[in-house]
C-alpha positions as CSV (number, residue, x, y, z in Angstrom):
1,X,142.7,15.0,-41.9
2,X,143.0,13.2,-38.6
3,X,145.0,9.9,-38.6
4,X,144.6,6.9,-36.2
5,X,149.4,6.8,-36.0
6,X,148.4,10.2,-33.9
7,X,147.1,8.1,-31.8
8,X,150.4,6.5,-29.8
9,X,148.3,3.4,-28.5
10,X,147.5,2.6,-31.9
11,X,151.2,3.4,-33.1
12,X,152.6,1.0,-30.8
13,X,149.9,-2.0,-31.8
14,X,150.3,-1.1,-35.1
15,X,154.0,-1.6,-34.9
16,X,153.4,-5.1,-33.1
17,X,151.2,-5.8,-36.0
18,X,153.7,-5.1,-38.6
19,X,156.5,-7.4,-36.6
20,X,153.9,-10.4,-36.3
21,X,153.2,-10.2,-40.0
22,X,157.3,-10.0,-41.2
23,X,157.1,-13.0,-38.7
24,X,154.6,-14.9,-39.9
25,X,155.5,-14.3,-43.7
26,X,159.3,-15.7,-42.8
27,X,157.6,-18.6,-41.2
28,X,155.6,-19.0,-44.6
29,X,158.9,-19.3,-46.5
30,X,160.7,-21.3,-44.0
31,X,158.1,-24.0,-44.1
32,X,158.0,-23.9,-48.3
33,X,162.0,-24.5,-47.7
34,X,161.5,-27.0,-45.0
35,X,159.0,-28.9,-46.5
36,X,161.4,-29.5,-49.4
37,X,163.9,-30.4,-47.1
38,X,162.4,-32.7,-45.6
39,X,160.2,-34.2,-48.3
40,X,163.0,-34.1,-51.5
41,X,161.7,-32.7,-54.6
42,X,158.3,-35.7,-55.2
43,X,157.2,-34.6,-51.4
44,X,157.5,-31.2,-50.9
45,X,154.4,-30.9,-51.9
46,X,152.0,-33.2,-50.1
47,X,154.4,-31.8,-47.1
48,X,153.2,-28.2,-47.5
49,X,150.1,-29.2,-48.7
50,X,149.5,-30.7,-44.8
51,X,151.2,-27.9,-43.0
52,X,148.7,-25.1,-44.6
53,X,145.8,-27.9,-44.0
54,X,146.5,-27.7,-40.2
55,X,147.0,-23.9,-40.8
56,X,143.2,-23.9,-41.6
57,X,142.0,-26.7,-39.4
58,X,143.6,-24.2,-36.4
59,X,142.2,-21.3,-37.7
60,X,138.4,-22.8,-38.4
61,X,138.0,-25.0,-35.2
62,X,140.2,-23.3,-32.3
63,X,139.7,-19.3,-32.8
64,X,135.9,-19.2,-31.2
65,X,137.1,-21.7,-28.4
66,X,140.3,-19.7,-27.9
67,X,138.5,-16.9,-27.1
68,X,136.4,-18.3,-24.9
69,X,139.6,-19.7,-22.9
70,X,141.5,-16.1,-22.7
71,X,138.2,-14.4,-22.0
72,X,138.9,-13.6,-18.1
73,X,142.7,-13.0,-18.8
74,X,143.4,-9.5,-19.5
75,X,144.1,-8.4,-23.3
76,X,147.7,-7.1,-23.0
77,X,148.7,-9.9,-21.1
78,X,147.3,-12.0,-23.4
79,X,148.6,-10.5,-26.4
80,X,152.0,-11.0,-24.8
81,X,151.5,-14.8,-23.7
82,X,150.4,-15.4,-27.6
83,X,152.9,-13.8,-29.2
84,X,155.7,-15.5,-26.5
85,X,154.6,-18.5,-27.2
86,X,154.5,-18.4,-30.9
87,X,158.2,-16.9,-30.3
88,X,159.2,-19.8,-28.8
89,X,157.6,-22.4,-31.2
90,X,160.0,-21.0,-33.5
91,X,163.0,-21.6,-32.3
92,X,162.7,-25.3,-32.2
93,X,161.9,-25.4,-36.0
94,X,164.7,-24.6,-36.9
95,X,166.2,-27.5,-36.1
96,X,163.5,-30.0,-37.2
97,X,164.2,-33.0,-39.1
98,X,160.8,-34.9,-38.8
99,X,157.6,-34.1,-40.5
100,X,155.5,-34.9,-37.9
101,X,157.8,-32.8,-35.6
102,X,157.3,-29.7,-38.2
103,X,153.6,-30.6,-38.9
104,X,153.0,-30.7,-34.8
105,X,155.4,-27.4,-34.1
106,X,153.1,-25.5,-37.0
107,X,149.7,-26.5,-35.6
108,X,150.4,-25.3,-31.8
109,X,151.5,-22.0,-33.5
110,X,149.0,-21.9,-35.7
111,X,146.4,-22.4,-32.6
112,X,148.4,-19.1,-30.7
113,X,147.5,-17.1,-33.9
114,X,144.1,-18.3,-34.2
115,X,143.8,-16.7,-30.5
116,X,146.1,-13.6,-31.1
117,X,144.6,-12.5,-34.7
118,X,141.0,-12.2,-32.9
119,X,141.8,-10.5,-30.2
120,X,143.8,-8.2,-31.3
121,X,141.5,-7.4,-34.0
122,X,138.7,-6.6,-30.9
123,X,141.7,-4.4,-29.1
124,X,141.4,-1.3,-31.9
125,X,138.3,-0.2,-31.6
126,X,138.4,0.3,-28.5
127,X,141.8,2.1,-29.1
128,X,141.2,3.9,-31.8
129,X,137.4,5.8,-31.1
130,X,135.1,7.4,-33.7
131,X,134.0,5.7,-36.7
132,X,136.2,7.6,-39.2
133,X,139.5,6.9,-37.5
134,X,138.8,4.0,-37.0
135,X,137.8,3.2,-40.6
136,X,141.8,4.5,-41.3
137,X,143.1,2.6,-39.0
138,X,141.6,-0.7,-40.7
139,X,142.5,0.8,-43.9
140,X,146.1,0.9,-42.1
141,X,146.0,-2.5,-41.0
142,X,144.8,-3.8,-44.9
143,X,148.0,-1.9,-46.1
144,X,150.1,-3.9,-43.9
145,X,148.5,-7.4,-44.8
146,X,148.9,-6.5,-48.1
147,X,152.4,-5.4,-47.5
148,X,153.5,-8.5,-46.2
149,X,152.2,-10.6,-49.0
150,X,154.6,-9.1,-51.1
151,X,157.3,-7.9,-49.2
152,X,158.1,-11.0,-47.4
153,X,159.3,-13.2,-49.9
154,X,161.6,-10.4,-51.3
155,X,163.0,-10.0,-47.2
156,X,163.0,-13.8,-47.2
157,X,165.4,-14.0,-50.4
158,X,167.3,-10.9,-49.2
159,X,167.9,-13.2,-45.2
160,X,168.8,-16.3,-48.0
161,X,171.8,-14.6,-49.8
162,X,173.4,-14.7,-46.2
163,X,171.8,-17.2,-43.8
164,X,170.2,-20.7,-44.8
165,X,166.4,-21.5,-44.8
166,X,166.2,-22.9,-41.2
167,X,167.5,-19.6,-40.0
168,X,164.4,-17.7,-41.3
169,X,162.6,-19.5,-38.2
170,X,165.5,-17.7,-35.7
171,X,165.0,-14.6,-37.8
172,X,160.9,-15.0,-37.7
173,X,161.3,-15.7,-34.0
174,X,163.1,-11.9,-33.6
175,X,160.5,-10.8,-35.3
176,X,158.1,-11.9,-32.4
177,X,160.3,-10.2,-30.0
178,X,159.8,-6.7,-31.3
179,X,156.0,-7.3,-31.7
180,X,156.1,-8.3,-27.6
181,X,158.1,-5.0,-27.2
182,X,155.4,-2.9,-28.7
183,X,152.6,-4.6,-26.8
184,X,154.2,-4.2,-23.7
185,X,154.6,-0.4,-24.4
186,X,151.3,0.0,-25.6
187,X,147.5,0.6,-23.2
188,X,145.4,-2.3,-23.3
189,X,141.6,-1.3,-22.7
190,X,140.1,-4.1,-20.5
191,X,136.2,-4.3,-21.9
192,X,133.3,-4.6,-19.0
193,X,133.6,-8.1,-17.5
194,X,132.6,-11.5,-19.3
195,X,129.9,-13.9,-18.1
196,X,132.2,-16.2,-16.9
197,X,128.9,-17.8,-15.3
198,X,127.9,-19.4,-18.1
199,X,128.6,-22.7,-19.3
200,X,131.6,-23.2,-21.4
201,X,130.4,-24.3,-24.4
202,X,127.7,-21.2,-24.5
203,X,130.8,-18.8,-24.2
204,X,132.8,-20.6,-27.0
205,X,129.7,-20.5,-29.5
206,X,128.5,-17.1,-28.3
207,X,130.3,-15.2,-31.6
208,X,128.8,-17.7,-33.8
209,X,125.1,-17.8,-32.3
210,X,125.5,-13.7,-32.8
211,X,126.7,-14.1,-36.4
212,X,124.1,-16.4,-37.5
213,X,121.4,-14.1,-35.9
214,X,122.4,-10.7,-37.4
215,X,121.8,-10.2,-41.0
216,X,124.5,-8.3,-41.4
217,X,126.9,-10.2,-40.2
218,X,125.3,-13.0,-42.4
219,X,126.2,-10.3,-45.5
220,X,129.7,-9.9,-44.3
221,X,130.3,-13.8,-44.4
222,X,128.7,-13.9,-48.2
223,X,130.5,-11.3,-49.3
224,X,134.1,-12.7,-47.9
225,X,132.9,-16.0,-49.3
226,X,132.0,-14.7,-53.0
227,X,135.3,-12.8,-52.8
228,X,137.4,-15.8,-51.8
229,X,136.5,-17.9,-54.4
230,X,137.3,-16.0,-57.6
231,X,140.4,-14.3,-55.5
232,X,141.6,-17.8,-54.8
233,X,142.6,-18.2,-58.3
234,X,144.6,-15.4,-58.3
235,X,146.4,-16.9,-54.9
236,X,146.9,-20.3,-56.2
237,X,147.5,-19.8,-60.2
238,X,148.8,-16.7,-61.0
239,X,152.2,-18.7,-61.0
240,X,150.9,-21.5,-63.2
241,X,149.2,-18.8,-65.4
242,X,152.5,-16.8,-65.5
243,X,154.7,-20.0,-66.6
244,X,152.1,-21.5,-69.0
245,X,150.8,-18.4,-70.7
246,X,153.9,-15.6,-70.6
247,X,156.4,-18.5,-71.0
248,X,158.3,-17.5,-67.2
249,X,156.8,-17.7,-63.9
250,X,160.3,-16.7,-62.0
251,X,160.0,-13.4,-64.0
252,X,156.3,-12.8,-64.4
253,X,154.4,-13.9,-61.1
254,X,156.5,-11.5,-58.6
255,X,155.6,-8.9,-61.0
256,X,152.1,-9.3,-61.5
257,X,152.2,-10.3,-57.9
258,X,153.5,-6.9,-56.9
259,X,150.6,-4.9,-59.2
260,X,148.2,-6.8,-57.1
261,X,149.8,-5.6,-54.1
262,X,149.6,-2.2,-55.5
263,X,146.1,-2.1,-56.3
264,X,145.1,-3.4,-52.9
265,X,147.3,-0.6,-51.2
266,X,145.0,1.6,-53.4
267,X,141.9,0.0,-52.3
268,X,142.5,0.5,-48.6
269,X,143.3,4.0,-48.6
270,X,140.3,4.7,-50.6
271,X,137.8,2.7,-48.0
272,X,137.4,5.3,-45.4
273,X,135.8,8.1,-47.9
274,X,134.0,5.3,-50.1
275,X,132.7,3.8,-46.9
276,X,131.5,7.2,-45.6
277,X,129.9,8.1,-49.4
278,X,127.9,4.5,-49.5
279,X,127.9,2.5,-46.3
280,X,129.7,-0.7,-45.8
281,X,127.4,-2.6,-47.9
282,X,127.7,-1.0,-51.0
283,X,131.0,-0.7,-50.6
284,X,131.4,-4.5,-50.1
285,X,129.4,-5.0,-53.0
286,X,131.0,-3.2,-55.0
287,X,134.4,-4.5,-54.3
288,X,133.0,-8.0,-55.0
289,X,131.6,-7.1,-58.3
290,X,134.7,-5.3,-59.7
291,X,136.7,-8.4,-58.6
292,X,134.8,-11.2,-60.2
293,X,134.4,-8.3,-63.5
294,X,137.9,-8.3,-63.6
295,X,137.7,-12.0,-63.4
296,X,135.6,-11.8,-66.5
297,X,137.6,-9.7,-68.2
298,X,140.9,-11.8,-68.0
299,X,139.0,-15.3,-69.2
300,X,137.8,-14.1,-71.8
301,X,140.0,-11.8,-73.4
302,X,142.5,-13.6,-76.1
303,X,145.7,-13.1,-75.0
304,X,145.7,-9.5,-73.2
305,X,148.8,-8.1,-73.8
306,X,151.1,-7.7,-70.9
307,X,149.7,-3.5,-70.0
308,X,145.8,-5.3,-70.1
309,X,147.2,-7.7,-67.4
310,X,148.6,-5.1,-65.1
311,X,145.6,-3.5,-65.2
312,X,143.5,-6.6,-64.4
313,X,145.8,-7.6,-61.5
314,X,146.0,-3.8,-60.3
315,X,142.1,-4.2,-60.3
316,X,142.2,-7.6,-58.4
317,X,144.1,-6.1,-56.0
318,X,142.0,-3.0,-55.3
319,X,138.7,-4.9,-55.8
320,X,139.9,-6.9,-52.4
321,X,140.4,-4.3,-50.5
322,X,137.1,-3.2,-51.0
323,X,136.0,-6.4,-49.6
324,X,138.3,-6.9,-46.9
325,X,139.0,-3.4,-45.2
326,X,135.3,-2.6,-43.9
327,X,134.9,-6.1,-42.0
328,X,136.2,-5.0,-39.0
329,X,133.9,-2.0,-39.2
330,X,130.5,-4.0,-39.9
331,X,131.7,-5.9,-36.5
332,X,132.4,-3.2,-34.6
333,X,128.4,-1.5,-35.3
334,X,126.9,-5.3,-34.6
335,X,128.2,-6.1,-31.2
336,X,128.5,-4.8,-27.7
337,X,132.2,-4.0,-26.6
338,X,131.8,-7.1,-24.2
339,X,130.4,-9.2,-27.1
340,X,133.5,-8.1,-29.8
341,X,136.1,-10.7,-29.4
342,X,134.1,-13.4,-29.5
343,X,132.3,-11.7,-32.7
344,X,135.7,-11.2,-34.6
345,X,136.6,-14.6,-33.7
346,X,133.5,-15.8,-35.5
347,X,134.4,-13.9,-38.2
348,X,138.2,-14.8,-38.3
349,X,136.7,-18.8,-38.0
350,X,134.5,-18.7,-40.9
351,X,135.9,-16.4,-43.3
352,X,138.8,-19.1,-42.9
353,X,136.4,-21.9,-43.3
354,X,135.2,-20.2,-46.9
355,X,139.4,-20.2,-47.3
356,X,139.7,-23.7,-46.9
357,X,136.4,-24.3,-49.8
358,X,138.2,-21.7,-52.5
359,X,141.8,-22.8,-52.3
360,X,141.1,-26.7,-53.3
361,X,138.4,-25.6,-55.8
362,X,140.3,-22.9,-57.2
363,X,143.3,-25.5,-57.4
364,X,141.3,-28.2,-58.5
365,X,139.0,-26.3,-61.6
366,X,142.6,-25.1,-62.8
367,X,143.3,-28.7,-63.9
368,X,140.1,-30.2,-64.9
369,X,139.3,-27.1,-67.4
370,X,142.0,-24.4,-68.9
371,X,143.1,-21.6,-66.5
372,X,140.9,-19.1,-68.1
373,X,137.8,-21.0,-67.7
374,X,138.6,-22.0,-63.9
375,X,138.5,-18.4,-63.6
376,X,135.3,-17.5,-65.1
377,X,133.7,-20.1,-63.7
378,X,135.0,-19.2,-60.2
379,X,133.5,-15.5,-61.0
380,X,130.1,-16.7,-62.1
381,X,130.0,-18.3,-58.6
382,X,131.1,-14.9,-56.7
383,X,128.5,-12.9,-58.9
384,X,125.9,-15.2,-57.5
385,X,126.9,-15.5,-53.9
386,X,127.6,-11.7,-54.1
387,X,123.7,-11.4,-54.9
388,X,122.6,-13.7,-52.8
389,X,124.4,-11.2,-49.9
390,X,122.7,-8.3,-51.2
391,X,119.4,-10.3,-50.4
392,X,120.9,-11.6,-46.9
393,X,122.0,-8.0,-45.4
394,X,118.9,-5.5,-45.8
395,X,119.6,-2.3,-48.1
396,X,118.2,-0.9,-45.2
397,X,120.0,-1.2,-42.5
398,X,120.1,1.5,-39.7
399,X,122.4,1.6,-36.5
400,X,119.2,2.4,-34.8
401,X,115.4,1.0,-35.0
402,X,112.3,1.6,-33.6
403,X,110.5,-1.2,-32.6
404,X,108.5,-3.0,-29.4
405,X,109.7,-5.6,-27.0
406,X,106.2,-6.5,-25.3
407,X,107.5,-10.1,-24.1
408,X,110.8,-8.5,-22.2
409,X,109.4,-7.3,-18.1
410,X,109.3,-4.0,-17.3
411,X,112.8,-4.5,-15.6
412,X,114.8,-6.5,-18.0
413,X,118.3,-5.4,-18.6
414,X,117.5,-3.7,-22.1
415,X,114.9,-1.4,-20.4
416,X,116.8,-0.3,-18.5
417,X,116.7,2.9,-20.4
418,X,113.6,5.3,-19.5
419,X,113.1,6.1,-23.3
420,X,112.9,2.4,-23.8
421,X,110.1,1.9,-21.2
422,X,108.1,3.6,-24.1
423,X,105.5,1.5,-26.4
424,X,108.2,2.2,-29.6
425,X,112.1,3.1,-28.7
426,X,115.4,3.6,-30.5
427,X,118.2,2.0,-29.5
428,X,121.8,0.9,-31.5
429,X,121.0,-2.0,-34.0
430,X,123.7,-4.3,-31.6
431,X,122.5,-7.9,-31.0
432,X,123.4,-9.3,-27.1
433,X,122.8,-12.7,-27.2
434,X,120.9,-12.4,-24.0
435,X,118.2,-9.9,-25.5
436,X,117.3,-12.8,-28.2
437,X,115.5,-9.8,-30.1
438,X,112.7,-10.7,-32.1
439,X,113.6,-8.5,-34.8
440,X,116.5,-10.5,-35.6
């Protein structure tokens, strides 16, 4: 079977990919270790607590008018800028000793990766062409997120037998370096030109306005939505769960931490030939499902034994994937190449902004109610978000319609095809949001 690493474009983003992620997951750790620095042992806490807050606050409010901003700058060279700066944002934590030094140093890099993420996200498909390799390559790029959720804590504690906790931020920043390497050694496709005519404001909503107007797209935001809120639990108190429950969270959580990791590594790989076998949707659906099932499963079972659990968290794990892996897809069929960027930075925005719901709630259920209920109350809520989806994003769904556009003229832009001068006419099921389509 083909693979998109054959591909040396893709090998050489991929590889950038990898080294942002190591760096972002030392970062991750150097701010737990300088948040406790800084704060002592009562304020580590709140510290961390407002670093990730303006982690979300970046990543909900600045990725739609980032991309607006680097829209006339060409991709590679703003790959390269992003990941510079975020290089050099490093260096300087390491030698912080203020929180509002740390808090202002993590929200300018934070705002970099709100504009990177995007962008880069938009860059593969127009690397990687065809709909099956490129289903792989996001299946690649789930592996690696997944990947770095559990590898970088054990590279973090590997770096902290030898170096101290502010070095992680030099070691992060190296990191960077490599992933500025690879982009500079890799071919950035440069889509058609953007409408820089337009007003700024209508360029910085643009991805929104087209993901509020495309069912689909709609689906693809429920479906993240139901799936962040039961997985959130899993992210926030697995480690409470693990102390409380199995009596040591030092011993337990990396483990069970690492069998989610597994089963998401299983879930990507098995996206491309599910995806091809039932769509997108189903797929989604599924994946959604299965989590909050599993979800089920775990509250109400009395004390599974310790095999029940790595199953459940195995299933966790490959449940997300199911989720997360076809997104990029479902974008890629609902936008025009010009239109992507600004599309995946809608996406990146609000599937954040769903984030930034789950995490409190997830944290806060856990100590109003016992851990186990918190968690089947969380997937009740992702059962009925997951079917209110299924409602949002047709069954039917077709890359192509048939259908009339009487109130367009004769020359309008998306007639310009003869077979589309016809009464009825076929044409990809892409919104532009200059067409304002009625069947929308």
């Amino acid at each position: 079977m083909a693979s998109p690493l054959t591909n040396p474009n893709f090998r050489w983003l991929f590889s950038a990919q990898i080294c942002s992620l190591v760096g972002v997951g030392l970062l991750t750790v150097g701010l737990s270790l300088a948040a406790y620095r800084i704060g002592g042992a009562e304020a580590a806490g709140q510290v961390l607590g407002l670093l990730l807050a303006l982690k979300m606050v970046a990543y909900v409010g600045l990725a739609p008018l980032a991309e607006s901003l680097l829209s006339g700058v060409p991709r590679k060279a703003a790959l390269v800028a992003l990941d510079i700066g975020r290089m050099v944002l490093l260096i300087p934590m390491a030698f912080t000793t203020d929180i509002w030094q740390i808090a202002a140093l993590s929200f300018v890099f934070f705002s970099f990766s709100a504009g990177f993420t995007p962008l880069y996200q938009s860059v593969i498909p127009d690397v990687v062409l065809g709909e099956d390799l490129y289903t792989k390559a996001l299946s690649w790029s789930r592996v690696a997120y997944t990947l770095e959720a559990v590898l970088s804590p054990v590279i973090a504690g590997a770096l902290l037998t030898v170096l101290d906790g502010s070095s992680l931020f030099l070691v992060a920043a190296l990191a960077f370096s490599v992933s500025i390497a690879a982009i500079l050694f890799s071919k950035v496709p440069q889509p058609s030109a953007p409408d820089g005519k337009r007003p700024f404001w209508h360029r910085a909503s643009k991805g929104l306005r087209i993901y509020v107007r495309t069912p689909r797209l709609r689906g693809l935001f429920l479906l993240n939505f139901a799936l962040s809120l039961s997985m959130a639990w899993v992210l926030v108190n697995t480690v409470a769960y693990a102390g409380a429950r199995l009596g040591d969270s030092e011993r337990y959580f990396p483990v069970l931490m690492a069998l989610y990791g597994l089963g998401a590594g299983l879930g990507a790989f098995s996206v491309p030939r599910l995806v091809k076998r039932t769509g997108e949707r189903r797929a989604m659906a599924l994946g959604a499902f299965a989590f909050a099932a599993c979800g089920v499963g775990f509250a109400v079972w009395s004390q599974p034994a310790l095999a029940a659990l790595a199953m459940i968290w195995i299933g966790f794990g490959l449940s997300s994937s199911l989720v997360l892996t076809p997104g990029g897809l479902v974008i890629t069929r609902s936008a025009h190449t010009s239109d992507r960027a600004a599309v995946f930075a809608a996406q990146f925005s609000l599937s954040h902004a769903g984030w930034l719901v789950a995490y409190p709630l997830a944290g806060w259920l856990a100590t109003q109610v016992s851990l186990e209920m918190a968690m089947l109350m969380l997937s009740a809520l992702s059962l009925v978000v997951t079917l209110i989806a299924l409602l949002v994003w047709p069954a039917h769904d077709p890359l192509e319609r048939v259908h009339a556009h009487p109130e367009l003229p004769s020359d309008h832009p998306h007639l310009r095809n003869p077979e589309a001068i016809a009464p009825n006419h076929k044409h990809r099921h892409a919104f532009r949001i200059d067409d304002l389509h009625p069947h929308w």
